[in-house]
N, C-alpha and C positions, 0 to 999 in steps of 0.2 A: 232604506234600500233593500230590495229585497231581491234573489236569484230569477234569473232569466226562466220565461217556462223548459220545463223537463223534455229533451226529444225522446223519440222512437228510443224505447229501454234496450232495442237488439243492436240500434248505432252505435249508444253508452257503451255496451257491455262490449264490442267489438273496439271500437278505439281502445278503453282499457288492457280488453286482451294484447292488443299489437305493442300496447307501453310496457306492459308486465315479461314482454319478450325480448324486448329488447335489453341483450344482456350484452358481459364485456369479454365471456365466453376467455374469459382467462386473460384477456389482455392486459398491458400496463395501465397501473391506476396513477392517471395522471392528471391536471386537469385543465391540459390542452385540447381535449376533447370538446370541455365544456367551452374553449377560450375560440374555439375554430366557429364549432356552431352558434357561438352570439352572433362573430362574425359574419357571418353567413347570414342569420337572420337579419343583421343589424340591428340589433337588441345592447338596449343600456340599460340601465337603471336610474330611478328616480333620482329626480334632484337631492332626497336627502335619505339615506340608505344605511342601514349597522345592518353587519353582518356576528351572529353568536355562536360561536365556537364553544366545547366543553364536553365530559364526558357526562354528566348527568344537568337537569336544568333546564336546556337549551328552550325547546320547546314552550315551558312557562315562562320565562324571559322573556321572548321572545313574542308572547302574546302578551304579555303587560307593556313593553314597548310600542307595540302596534295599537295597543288601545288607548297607547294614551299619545300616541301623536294624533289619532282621531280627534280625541278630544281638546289636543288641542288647535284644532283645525283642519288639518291636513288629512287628503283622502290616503288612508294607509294602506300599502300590502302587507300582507305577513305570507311567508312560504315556511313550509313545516314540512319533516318528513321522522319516522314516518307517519301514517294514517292508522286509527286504530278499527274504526270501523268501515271508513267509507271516502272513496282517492280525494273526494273536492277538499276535506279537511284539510289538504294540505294549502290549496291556495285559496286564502279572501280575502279579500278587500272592506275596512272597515268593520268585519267582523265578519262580514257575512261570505259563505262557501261562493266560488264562482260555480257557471252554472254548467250541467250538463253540455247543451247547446253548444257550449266555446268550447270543452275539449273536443267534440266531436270535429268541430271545425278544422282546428287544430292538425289536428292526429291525421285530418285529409290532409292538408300540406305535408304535413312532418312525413306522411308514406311516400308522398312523391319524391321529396328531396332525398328519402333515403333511399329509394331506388336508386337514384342517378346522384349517390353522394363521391361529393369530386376528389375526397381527400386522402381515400385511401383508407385501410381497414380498420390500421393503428387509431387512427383519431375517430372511425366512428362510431357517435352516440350512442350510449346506454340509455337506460330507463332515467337514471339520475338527471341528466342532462337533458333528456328531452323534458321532461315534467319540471327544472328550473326556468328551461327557454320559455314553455308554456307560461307558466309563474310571470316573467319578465314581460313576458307580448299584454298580457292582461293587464298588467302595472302600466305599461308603457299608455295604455287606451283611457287606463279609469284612474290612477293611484299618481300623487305627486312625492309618496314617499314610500320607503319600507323598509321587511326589515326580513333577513334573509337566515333562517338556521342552516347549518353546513349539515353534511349527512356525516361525515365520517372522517375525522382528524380536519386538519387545516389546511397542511401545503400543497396537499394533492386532490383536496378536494373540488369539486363542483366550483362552489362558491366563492373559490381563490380567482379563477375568471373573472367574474363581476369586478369591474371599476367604473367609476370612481368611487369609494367609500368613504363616511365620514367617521365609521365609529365599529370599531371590534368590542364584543364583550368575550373573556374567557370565565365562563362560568368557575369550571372544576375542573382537575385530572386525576382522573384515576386507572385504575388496569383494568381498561376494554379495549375489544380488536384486536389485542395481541399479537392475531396472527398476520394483521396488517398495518398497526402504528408500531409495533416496539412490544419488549417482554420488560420495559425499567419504566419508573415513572418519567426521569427525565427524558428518555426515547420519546413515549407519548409527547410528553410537553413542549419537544423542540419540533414534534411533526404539526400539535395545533397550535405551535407560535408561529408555523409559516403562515397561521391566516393573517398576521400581523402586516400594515402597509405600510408607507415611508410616511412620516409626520401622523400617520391619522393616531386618535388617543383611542388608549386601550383602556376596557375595564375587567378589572381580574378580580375573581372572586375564591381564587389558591389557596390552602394550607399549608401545604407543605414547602419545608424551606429550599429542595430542590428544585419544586416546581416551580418555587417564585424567584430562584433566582436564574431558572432557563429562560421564562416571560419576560420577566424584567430586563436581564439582557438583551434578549434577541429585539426588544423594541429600544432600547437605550442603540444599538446599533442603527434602528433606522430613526433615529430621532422621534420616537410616537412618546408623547406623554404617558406615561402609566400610572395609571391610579390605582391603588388597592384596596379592597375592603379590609378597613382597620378594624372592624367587627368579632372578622371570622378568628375561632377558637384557633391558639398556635401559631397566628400568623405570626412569620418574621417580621421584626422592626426594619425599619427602612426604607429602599425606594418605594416611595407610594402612599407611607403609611405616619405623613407628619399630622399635626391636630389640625387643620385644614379640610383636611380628607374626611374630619370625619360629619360635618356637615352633608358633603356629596352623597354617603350613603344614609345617610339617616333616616330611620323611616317619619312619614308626618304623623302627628298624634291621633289623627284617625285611624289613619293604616294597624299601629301600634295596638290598638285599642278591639277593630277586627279581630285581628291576631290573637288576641288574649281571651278572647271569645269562645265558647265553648260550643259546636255544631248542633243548634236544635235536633232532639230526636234521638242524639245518641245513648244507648246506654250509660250510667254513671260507673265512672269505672275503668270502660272498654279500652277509651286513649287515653295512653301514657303521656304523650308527646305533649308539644307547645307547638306544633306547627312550626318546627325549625327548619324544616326543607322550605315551605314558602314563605318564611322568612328572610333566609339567606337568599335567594332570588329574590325577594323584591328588594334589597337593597340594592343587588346588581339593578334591576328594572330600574328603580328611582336615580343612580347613579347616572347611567344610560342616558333617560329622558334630560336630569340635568344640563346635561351637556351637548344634550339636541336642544337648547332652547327652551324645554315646555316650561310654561308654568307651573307653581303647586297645587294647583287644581286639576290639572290635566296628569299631575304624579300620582296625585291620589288615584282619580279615574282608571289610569293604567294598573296600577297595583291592586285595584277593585275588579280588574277580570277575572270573570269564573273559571275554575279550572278545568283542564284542557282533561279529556276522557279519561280515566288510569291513570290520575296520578293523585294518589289518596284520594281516592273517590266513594264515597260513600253511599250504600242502599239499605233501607228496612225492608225484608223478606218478612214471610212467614214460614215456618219450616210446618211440617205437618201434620203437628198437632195444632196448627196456628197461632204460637208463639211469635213471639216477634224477635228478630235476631237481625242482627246488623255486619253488614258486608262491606268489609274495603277490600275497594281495587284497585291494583297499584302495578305500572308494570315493571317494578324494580329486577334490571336481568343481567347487574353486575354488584360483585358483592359489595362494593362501597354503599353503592345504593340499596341494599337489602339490610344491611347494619343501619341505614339509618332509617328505613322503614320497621326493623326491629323495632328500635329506638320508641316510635309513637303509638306503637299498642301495647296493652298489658299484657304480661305471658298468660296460657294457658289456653289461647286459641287453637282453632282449625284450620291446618294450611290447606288450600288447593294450590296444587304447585305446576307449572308446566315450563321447560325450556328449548330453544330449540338447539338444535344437538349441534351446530357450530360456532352456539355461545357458552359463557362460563357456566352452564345449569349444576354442575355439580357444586361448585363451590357457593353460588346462591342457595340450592338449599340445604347444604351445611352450616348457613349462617340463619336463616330464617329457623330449620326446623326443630332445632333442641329446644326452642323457648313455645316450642305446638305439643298440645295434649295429644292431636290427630292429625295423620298427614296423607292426604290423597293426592297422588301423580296421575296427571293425564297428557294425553299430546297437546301441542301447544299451537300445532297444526295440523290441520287436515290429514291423515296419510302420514307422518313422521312420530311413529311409536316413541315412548316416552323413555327418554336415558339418564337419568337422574335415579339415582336409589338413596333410602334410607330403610335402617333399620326399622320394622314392624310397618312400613307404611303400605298403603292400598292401592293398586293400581288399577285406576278405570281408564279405558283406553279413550272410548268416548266423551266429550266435552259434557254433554248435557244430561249424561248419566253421573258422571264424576260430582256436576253442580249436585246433583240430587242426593249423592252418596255423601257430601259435604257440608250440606244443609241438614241431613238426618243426624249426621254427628256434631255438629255443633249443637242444633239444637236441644240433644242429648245430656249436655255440657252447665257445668253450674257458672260456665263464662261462654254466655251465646254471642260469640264471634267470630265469624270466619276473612279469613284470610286469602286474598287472591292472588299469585305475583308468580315473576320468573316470567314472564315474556308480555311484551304488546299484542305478540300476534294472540298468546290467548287471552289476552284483555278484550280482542276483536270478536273472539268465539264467545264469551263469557258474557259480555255487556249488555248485548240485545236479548237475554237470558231476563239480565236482571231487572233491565228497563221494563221487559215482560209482565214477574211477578211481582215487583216492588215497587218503594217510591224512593226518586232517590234524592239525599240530605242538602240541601243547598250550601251554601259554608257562608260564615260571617260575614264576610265581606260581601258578597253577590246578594246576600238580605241588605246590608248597610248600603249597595249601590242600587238598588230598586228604590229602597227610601228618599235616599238625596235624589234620585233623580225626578 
């Protein structure tokens, strides 16, 4: 299958524009909005549909899911948000981006109805909302399944609209959005256990014993099965976590065997890590698929998806003496997730660090930058000056001078590594950068799924 042809670029860029505007201009975040305009549309979802909740994860989950109900038959959607380089990312089918063409289409409906929208100010659509409806109308034409990432907590999200569901996954929880889930882990945990439905089974992939016992409850409440990954470091014993369980998440011996694989290309040395971030998502993934039915072939397949842009991504540059020096890019922009992208490189690297100023950036890079020989701050977006400080570090305002000023210092360095992280949006700025000068590292698994196939 491949994307419908490209329309008129000034259509594209105009429907986007109209989506990018539509905001909630301060209104309650609630997700009656989303629940009004299905309505309206008359938009459902697929016969067989998981929705993934979590504060880091989502995203790779969520495309090892979709790829492997592909494979195991079923035409999949996957919805994703956000996008790091470019909006269709968020919606494909079977793998592939839908096409310009249909949001254009789209986006002519969606102005009219929202001209003459009937409901009143409170319930009308954001940007979230309209780009799910979009998501669902597409599914509804081409996809007999899917699989839906929330944007932002569970109860009040987007995504809480969508029924009927068969399958919740909660990836993680940790302290992001504070200033709109909660300032406690438990706060967090009882907003994304509202994504939880009556009977449908939950897969948790929690550490902590707070978090697992606000999950565990709030689905013990509506009768949902919960399963827990017996895997994860710390887990509490208990609901979820008998020797039964631990089959559901186990990875298959291939996957295993990826995994433990070393990234052609890279330096020796450079990663510290085991690929524990995608490992603990795919046993969510495999978990997931279990219990949609797929086969083990179609587990694997899933857990074989390439990874999704910025997230430990890897590129060989040359800096300029034309050395060759290797670049992850990650867009870790909460410190749970910077601790554990710490975690997978050697210290002594080059950070490029960028956040936007009403996420956690300071404490991201207090966590990334004590283990960097060199630290360069830059905006993480267009126009939004860079508010993150550390001691002795270099501030380039511009994106593609900061890369340059980043790549001379690593290459500098008796550890040619640099470092990318503290936001998606400049994973976004960053990427077509790298894609440019370099080549970038395929990972184990995406070699081992070219081969089997």
């Amino acid at each position: 299958m491949t994307p419908g042809p490209a329309v008129a670029t000034t259509a594209y860029s105009e429907a986007l524009e109209w989506l990018y505007a539509r905001t909630r201009s301060g209104g309650e975040r609630t997700s009656a909005r989303a629940a009004t305009l299905l309505r309206e549309l008359g938009l459902t979802p697929p016969a067989l549909t998981a929705v993934v909740v979590g504060t880091n994860g989502k995203g790779t989950v969520s495309t090892m899911v979709a790829r492997g109900l592909s494979a195991s038959g079923a035409r999949a959607g996957r919805f994703l948000s956000p996008h790091v380089e470019e909006f269709r990312e968020r919606v494909a089918i079977d793998g592939v981006p839908v096409s310009e063409a249909a949001l254009v289409a789209f986006v002519e409906r969606a102005r009219r109805l929202d001209d003459d929208w009937p409901h009143g100010a409170g319930l009308r659509p954001a940007f979230f909302e309209w780009t799910l409806a979009f998501a669902l109308e597409r599914f509804a034409a081409s996809a007999d399944a899917c699989v839906l990432e929330a944007g932002v907590g569970g109860l009040h999200d987007a995504t809480r609209a969508v029924e009927p569901v068969d399958l919740v996954v909660l990836t993680n929880v940790d302290l992001d959005h504070m200033d709109t889930l909660g300032t406690t882990l438990t706060a967090i945990a009882s907003d994304k256990a509202g994504a939880f439905r009556e009977g449908v089974p939950v897969v948790c992939g929690a550490s902590q014993p707070e978090v697992v016992a606000v999950a565990a409850a709030r689905a013990a409440e509506l009768g949902a099965p919960f399963h827990l990954d017996p895997f994860v470091a710390d887990a509490p014993r208990g609901a979820g976590r008998s020797g039964g369980e631990v089959g559901l998440f186990e990875l298959p011996g291939a996957v295993a065997g990826d995994l433990a694989a070393r990234p052609a290309g890279a330096p020796s040395g450079a990663l510290a890590g085991a690929n524990a971030n995608r490992r603990a998502n795919s046993r969510l993934a495999a978990a997931a698929l279990r219990l949609l039915g797929a086969p083990e072939s179609a587990v694997v397949a899933g857990l074989r998806a390439p990874a999704l842009p910025a997230r430990f991504e890897r590129f060989i540059v040359r800096d300029e003496r034309g050395a060759a020096l290797l670049v992850v890019l990650d867009g870790a922009h909460d410190p749970a997730a910077a601790a554990r992208l710490a975690a997978e490189v050697t210290p002594g690297y080059t950070l490029l660090f960028g956040a936007l100023a009403r996420k956690q950036g300071q404490r991201v890079l207090d966590t990334l930058a004590p283990r960097a020989a060199t630290v360069i701050v830059t905006e993480a977006a267009p126009g939004e000056p860079p508010t993150a400080v550390w001691p002795g570090a270099t501030v380039v305002a511009d994106t593609a001078a900061a890369l340059d000023a980043a790549t001379a210092a690593a290459g500098a360095t008796s550890a040619p590594l640099l470092l990318v992280a503290g936001s998606l949006y400049l994973a976004g700025l960053v990427r077509p950068l790298l894609t440019q000068r370099g080549t970038r590292l395929p990972d184990p698994w995406e070699r081992a799924e070219v081969t089997s196939s």
